[in-house]
C-alpha positions as CSV (number, residue, x, y, z in Angstrom):
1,X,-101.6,346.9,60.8
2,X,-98.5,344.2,61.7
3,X,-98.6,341.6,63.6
4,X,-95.1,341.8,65.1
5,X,-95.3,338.8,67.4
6,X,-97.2,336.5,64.8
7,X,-94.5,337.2,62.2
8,X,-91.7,336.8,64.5
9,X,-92.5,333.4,65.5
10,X,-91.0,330.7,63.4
11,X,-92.6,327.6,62.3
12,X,-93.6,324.9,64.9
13,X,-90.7,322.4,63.2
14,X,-88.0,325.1,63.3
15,X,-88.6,325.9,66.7
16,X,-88.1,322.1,67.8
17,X,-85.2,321.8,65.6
18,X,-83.4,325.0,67.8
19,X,-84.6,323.6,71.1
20,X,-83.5,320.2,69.6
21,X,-80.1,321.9,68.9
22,X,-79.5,324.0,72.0
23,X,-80.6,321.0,74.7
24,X,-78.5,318.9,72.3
25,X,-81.2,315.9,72.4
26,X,-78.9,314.1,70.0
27,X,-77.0,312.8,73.2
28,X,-80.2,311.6,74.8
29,X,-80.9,309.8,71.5
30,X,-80.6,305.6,70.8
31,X,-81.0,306.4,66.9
32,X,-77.3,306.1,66.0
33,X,-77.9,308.8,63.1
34,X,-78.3,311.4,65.4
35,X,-75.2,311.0,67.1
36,X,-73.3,310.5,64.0
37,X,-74.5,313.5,62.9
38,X,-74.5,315.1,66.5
39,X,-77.8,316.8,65.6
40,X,-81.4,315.3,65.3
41,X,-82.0,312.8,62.5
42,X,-84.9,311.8,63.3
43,X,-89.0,312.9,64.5
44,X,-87.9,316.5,66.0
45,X,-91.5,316.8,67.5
46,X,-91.4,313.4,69.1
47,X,-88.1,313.7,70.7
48,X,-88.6,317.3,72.0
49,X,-91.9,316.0,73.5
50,X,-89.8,312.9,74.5
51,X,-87.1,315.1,76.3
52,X,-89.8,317.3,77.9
53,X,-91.7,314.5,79.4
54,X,-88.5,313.0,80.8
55,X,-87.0,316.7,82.2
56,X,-90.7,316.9,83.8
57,X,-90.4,313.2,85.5
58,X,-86.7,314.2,86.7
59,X,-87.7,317.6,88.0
60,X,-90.9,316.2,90.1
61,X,-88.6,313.8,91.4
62,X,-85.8,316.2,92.4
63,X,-88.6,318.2,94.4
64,X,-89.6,314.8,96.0
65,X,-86.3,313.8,96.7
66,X,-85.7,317.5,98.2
67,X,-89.0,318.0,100.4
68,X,-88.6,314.1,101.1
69,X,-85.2,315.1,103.3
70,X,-85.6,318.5,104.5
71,X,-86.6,319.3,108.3
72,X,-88.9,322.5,107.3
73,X,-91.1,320.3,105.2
74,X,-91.4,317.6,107.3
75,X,-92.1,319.4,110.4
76,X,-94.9,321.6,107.8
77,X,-96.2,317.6,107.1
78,X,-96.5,316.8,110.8
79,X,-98.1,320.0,111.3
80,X,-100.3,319.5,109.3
81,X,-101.6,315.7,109.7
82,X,-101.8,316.7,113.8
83,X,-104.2,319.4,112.2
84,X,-106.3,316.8,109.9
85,X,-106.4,314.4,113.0
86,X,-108.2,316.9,115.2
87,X,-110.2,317.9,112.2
88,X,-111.8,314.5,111.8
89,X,-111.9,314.2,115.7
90,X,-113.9,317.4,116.1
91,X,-116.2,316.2,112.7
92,X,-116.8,312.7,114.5
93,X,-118.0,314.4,117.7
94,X,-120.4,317.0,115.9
95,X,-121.5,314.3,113.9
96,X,-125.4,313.8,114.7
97,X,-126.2,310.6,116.6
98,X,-128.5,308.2,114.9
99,X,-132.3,308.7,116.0
């Protein structure tokens, strides 16, 4: 029987070089080849696992940037730390007294 999804799938370095090619990481790139040749020149893995690294930093910082200044979240945040504070209130006060 085939495999249709295992043959399918290209190689791990030609499926950087497309992702390489359709993000255009040659603009993100300090090796001067690359943007010469306005295509990667260079370590495809590293600089799609560069990229990647970089898109997850910027993202996480978008979302903190985002919750950081909107009212829903921070009224969810102040919800919230009113409900740890009478947590640990209610666990001080159950809290056994020394014999």
């Amino acid at each position: 029987m085939i495999d249709f999804d295992k043959e399918a799938e290209p190689p791990a370095e030609q499926r950087f070089r497309i992702w390489a090619r359709r993000l255009q990481l040659w603009r993100f790139c300090a090796n001067g080849a690359c943007a010469r040749a306005r295509s990667c020149r260079g370590n495809l893995r590293r600089c799609c696992l560069r990229f990647a690294d970089w898109s997850e930093a910027v993202r996480d910082e978008a979302r903190r940037e985002r919750y950081a200044n909107d009212p829903v979240h921070k009224a969810m945040r102040d919800e919230l730390a009113v409900m740890l504070e009478r947590l640990a209130r209610s666990m001080t006060s159950e809290a056994p007294q020394g014999s």
